[in-house]
C-alpha positions in Angstrom: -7.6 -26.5 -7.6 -7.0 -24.6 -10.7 -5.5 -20.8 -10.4 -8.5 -18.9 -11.5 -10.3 -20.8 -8.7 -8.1 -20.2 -6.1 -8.2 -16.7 -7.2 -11.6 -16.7 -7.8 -12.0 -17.9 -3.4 -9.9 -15.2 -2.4 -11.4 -12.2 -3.9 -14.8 -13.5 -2.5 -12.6 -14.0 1.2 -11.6 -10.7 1.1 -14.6 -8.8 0.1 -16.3 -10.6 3.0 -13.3 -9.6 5.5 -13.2 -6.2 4.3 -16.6 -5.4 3.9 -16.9 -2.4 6.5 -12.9 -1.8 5.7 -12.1 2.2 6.0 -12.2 3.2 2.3 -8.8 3.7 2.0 -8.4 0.1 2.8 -11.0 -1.4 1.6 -12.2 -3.9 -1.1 -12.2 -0.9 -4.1 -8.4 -0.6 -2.9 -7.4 -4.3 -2.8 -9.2 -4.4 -6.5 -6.8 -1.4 -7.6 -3.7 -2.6 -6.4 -4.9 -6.4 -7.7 -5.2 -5.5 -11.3 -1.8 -2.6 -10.7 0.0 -6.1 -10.2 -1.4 -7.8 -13.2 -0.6 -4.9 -15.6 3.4 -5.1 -13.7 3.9 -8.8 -14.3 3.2 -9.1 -17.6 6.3 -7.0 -18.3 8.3 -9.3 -15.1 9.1 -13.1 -15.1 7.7 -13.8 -12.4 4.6 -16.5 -10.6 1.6 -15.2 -11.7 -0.2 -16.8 -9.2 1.8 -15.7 -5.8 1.3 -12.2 -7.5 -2.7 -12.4 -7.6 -2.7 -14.1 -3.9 -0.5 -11.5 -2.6 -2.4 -7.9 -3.6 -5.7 -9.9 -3.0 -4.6 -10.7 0.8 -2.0 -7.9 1.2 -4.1 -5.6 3.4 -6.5 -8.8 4.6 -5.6 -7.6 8.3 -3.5 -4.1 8.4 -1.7 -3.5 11.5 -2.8 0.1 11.5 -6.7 -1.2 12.0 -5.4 -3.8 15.1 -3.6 -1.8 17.4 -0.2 -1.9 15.6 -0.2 -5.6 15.5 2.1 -6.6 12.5 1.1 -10.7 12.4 -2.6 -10.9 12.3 -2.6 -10.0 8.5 -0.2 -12.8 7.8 -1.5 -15.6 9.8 -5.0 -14.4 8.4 -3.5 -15.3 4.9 -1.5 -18.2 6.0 -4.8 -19.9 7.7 -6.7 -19.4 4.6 -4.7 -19.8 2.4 -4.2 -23.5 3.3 -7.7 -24.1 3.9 -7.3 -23.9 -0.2 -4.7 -26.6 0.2 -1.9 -24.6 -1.3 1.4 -25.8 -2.2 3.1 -24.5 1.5 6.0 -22.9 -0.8 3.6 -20.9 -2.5 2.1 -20.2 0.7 5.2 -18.9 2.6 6.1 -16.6 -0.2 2.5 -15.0 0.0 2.7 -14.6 3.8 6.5 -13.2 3.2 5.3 -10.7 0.6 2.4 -9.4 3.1 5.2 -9.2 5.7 7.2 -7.4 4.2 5.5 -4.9 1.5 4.5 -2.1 3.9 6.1 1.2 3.6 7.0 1.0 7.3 9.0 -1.6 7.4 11.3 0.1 4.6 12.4 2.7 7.6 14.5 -0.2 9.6 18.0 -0.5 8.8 17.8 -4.2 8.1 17.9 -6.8 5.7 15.0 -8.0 4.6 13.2 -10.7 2.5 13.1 -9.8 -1.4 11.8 -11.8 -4.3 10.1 -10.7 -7.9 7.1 -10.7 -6.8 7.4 -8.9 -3.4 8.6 -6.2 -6.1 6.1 -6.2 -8.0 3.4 -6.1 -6.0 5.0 -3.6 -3.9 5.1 -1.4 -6.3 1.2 -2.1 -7.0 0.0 -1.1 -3.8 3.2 1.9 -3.5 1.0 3.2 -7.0 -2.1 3.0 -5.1 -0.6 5.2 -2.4 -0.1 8.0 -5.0 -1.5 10.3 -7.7 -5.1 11.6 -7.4 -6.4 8.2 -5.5 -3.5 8.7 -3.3 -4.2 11.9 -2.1 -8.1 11.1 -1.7 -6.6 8.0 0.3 -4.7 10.1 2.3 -7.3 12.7 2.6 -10.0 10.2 3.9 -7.4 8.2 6.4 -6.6 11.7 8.0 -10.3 12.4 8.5 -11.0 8.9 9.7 -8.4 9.4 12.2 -9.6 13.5 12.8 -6.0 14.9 11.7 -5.9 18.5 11.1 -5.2 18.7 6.9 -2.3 21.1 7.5 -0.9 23.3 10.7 2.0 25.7 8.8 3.9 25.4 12.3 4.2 21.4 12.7 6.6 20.7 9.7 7.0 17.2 8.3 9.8 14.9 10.3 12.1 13.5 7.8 14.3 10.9 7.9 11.6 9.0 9.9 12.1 5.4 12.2 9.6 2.6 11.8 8.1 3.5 15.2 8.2 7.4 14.6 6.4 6.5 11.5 3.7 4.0 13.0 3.0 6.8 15.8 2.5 10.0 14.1 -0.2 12.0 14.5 0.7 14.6 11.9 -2.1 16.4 9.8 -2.8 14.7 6.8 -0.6 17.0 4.3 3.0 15.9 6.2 2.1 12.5 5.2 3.2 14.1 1.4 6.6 14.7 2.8 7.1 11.6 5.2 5.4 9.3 2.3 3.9 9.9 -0.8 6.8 11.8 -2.8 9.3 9.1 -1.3 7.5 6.4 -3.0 8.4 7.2 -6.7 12.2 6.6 -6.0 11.5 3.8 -4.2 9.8 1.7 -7.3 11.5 -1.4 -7.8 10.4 -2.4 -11.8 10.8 -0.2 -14.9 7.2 -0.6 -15.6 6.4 1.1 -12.1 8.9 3.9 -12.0 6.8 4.6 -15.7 3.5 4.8 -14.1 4.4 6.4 -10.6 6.2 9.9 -12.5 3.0 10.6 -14.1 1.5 10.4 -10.8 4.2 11.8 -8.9 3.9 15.0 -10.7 0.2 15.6 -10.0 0.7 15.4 -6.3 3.1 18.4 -7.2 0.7 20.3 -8.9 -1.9 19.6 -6.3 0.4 21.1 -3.7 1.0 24.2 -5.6 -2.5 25.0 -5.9 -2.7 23.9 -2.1 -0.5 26.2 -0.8 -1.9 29.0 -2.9 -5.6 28.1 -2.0 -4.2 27.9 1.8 -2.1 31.2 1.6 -4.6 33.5 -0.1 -3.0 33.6 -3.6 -5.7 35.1 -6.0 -3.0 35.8 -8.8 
C-alpha cells in the first residue's frame, strides 16, 4: 500500500475515533500537531512516514480520557495499524513514539526509548501544547474537568513526579508553571526551539495582563 494511502486510512480512522474527542484532544488537534511534524521533518533526516503515522495516532486513545490507562492508545495503533499490513518495524516504532511522547512520562528518572522521529513529533504536539492554542487548550481541559482558573493561595508544585502530575487537580493557570513554560527548554530540534520562543513569549504576555486583569490593575 503506498504512503499517501496509508496515510490517507489513518486520518479517516482517527476522525472517526475522535469524533466526540474533548476539543483539546480532538481531530482539529491531531490535524495541528500532524502538519507541526511535516513542517519539522523537512528540516530532519528522518522516515517520513513513521512521522505522519505517529501525530495521526498519537492521542488515538489518551490515558487521561481512560482512567489513567497508559496502553489502550498503543495497542489501538498497533491493532490498526497492522490491519494496514504494515512493515512490523515500522509499526513498533509508531507504537514506541506514542509510548513515549507524553509530557508525563518526561517526570520519571529513567531511560527511555529515543529515535528522530519520537523528536520530532514530540516536539509537534509539545508546540501544540503552547502559544495562544495552548492556552485555549488548557483553558477548555480545566473547564471540562471544572478546575477553578486560578486560587492565589494553591501555588503551582514544581519539580513534579509522574503520578503527582497525572493526579493534579490544580486550577487551570498552575498548569503554566507545572507545564507549558517547561516545554520550550524541553524541544529536541533547532527548527522547534525556533517556533516554541515565539510562542513561549506570548504565554508571558498573556500572564502579565492576567495578573493585572485578576489583581485590579487599571494603570
Amino acid at each position: 500500500m503506498k504512503d499517501e494511502t496509508l496515510i490517507q486510512k489513518t486520518i479517516s480512522f482517527v476522525q472517526e475515533i475522535l469524533k466526540e474527542a474533548e476539543g483539546g484532544h480532538d481531530w482539529f488537534h491531531i490535524q495541528r500537531v500532524f502538519l507541526n511534524a511535516q513542517y519539522l521533518a523537512k528540516h530532519e533526516n528522518v522516515n517520513g512516514l513513521v512521522v505522519s503515522l505517529s501525530a495521526l495516532l498519537h492521542d488515538i486513545a489518551d490515558s487521561k480520557f481512560n482512567n489513567g490507562d497508559e496502553t489502550i492508545g498503543p495497542k489501538t495503533a498497533s491493532d490498526f495499524l497492522s490491519s494496514l499490513e504494515l512493515d512490523q518495524k515500522a509499526i513498533e516504532h509508531v507504537v514506541k513514539i506514542i509510548e513515549n511522547i507524553s509530557f508525563k512520562n518526561s517526570l520519571e528518572k529513567k531511560e527511555r526509548f529515543n529515535s528522530k522521529e519520537l523528536q520530532v513529533v514530540q516536539d509537534a504536539d509539545r508546540l501544540d501544547a503552547i502559544g495562544a492554542i495552548g492556552i485555549a487548550r488548557a483553558f477548555n481541559y480545566g473547564g471540562f474537568k471544572n478546575r477553578a482558573l486560578y486560587n492565589p493561595e494553591i501555588p503551582p508544585a514544581v519539580n513534579q513526579t509522574k503520578e503527582e502530575y497525572k493526579n493534579s487537580e490544580a486550577p487551570t493557570l498552575n498548569h503554566f508553571y507545572e507545564k507549558l513554560l517547561l516545554l520550550k527548554n524541553k524541544m529536541n530540534t533547532k527548527t522547534g526551539l525556533k517556533l516554541a520562543e515565539k510562542r513561549h513569549q506570548f504565554m508571558l504576555s498573556y500572564l502579565n495582563q492576567f495578573y493585572d486583569e485578576w489583581n485590579g490593575d487599571f494603570e
